[in-house]
N, C-alpha and C positions, 0 to 999 in steps of 0.2 A: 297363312301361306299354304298355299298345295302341295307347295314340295320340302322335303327337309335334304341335309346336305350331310355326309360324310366325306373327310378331305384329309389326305395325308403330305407332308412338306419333308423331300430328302435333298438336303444337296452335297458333295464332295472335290474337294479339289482336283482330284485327278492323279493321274500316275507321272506328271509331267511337269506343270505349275508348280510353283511354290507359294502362291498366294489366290486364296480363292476372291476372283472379281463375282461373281453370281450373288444375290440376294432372293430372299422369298418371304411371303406375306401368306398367311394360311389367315384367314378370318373368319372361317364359315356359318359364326354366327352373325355374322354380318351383310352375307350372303357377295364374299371379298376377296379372290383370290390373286398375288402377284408374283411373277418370276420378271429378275431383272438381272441383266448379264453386262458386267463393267468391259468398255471397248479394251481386248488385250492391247498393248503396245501403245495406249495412253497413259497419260499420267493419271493415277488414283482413282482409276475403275471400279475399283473396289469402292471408294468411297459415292461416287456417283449411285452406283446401283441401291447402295445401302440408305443413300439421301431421298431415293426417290420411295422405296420400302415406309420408312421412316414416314414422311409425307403419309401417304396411303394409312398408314397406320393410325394415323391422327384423324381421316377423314372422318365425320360425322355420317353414319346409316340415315336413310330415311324412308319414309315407304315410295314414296315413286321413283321409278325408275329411272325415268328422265330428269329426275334434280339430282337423283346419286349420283347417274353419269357426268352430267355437270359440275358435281365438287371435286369429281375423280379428275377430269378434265383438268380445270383448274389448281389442283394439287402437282400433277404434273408440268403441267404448264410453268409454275413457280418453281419449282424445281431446274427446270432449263432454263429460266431467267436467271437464278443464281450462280446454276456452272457456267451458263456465260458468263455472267461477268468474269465471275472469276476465274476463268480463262484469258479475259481479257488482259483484267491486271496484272497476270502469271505470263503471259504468254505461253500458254501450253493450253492444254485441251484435254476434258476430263468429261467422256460422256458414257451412257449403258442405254443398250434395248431396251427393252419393255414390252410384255406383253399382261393384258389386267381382265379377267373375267367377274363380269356383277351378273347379280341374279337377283331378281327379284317374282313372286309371282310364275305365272305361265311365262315369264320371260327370261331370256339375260341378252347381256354384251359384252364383245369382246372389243378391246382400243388394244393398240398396239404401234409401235416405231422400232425398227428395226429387223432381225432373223430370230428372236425368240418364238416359239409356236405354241398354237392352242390346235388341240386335235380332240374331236367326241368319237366316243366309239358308242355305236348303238346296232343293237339286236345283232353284233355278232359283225357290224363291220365298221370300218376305221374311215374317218376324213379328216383333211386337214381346213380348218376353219378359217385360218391365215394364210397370207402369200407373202415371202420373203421381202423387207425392202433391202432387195442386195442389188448386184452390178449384174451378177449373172442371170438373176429374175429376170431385169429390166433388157438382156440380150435376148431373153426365151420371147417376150412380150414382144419385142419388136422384131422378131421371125429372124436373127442374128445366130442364135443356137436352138439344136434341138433339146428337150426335156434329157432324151437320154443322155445326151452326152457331159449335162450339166456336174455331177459330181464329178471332185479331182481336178474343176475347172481353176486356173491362177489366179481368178477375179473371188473365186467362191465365198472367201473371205471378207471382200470391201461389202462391206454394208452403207448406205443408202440417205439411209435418216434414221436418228437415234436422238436420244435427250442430251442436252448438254452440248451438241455442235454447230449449234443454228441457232440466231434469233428467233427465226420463224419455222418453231415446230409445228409438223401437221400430223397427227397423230390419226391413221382410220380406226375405223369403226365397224361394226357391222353387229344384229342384231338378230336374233333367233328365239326358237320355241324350244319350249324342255318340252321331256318326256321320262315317263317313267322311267328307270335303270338305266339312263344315261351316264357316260361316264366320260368326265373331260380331261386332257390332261396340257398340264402349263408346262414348258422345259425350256430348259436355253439350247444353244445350237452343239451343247458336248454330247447331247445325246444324238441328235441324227446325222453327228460324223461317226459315229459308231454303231447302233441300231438301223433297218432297215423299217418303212412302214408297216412292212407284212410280219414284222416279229412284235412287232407294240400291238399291231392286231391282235395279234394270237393273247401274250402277254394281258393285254387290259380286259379278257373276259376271265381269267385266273383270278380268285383270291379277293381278300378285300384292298380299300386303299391303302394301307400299309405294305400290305404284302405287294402289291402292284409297282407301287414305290420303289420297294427295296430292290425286286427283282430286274427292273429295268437301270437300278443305276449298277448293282453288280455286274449286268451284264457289259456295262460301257468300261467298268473297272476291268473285268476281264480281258475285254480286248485292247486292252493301252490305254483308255481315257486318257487322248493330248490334250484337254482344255478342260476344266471347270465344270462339273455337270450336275445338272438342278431340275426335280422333276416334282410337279405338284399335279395329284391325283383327286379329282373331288366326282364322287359317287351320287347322285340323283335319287330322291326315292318321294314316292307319291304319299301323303300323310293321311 
């Protein structure tokens, strides 16, 4: 492989929660990273997020990329067949985002449902890799709201598609090229109700993945952390 992987996993309940829903999947030898964030104000969020980790966990490596994605796929997949059902039988509703980066080679992928984020920071500047599946996205997209005015929005919250609410989950995708000292980072949504893009910028060229880690969830601790917050940092390096 041309690249090797350095990857650090922090998550914290928050200053508010009493129960952490967030899960995370660090596998870097497997070229495997997952954050999954249980829907607050359903039933056993916690457990969703952690069913789907779990899965993940199990998934078999393989060298192409295109068949990893595919057991990845299908691990998830099985996943929200299960919380359905058992939803069904319960009559209640138990699902989590997802957001899952693989790497293989000059390549990776990112699959994702929901407001979980994947962001690379490269040569000093920050993107965001993912687009929200939330309510207030889908008013930006369809010229309803401006971008600015989107935070603080009363929708901000409703997310979209998630594992576990739907028979029919569609989880996207999208595909990219590594490069040397890139650096990606996986989070749920407790950190960009409290972090700005412009300070993860700053932030993700500091230090190594640990220390990356730590200083972005401290900073979310600082300022209130009201929800769950889960941050996976995986570092790029050319072999």
């Amino acid at each position: 492989m041309p690249f090797s992987w350095n990857s650090a996993v922090i998550t914290d309940v928050g200053k508010v929660r009493k129960l952490n829903e967030d899960s995370a999947l660090d596998r870097a030898s497997a070229g495997l990273w997952v954050v999954a964030d249980g829907m607050g104000g359903h039933s056993a969020g916690d457990l969703a997020s952690q069913l789907i980790v779990n899965a993940l966990g199990k998934v078999e490596p393989c060298a192409a990329l295109a068949e990893f994605v595919e057991r990845v796929e299908d691990a998830v997949m099985a996943v929200n067949e299960r919380l359905f059902e058992v939803a069904n039988a319960h009559n209640q509703t138990s699902g989590s985002t997802v957001i899952v980066l693989l790497a293989r080679g000059r390549h990776a992928v990112a699959l994702w449902a929901g407001d979980s984020r994947l962001y690379r920071w490269r040569h000093g500047k920050l993107d965001r890799l993912t687009t929200d599946h939330t309510q207030v996205e889908l008013y930006i997209e369809r010229g309803l709201l401006d971008r600015a005015d989107a935070d603080g929005h009363p929708s901000g919250n409703m997310v979209t598609r998630a594992v576990g609410v739907s028979d029919d989950l569609n989880l996207e995708l999208d595909m990219f090229e590594l490069a040397d000292r890139d650096r990606f980072l996986l989070c749920s949504d407790g950190l960009d109700k409290h972090v700005k893009d412009a300070e993860i910028e700053q932030i993700m060229g500091a230090g190594d993945a640990p220390a990356v880690a730590r200083e972005l969830v401290d900073l979310t601790l600082a300022r209130g952390a009201v929800d769950n917050v889960t941050v996976c940092v995986v570092e790029v390096r050319a072999t």
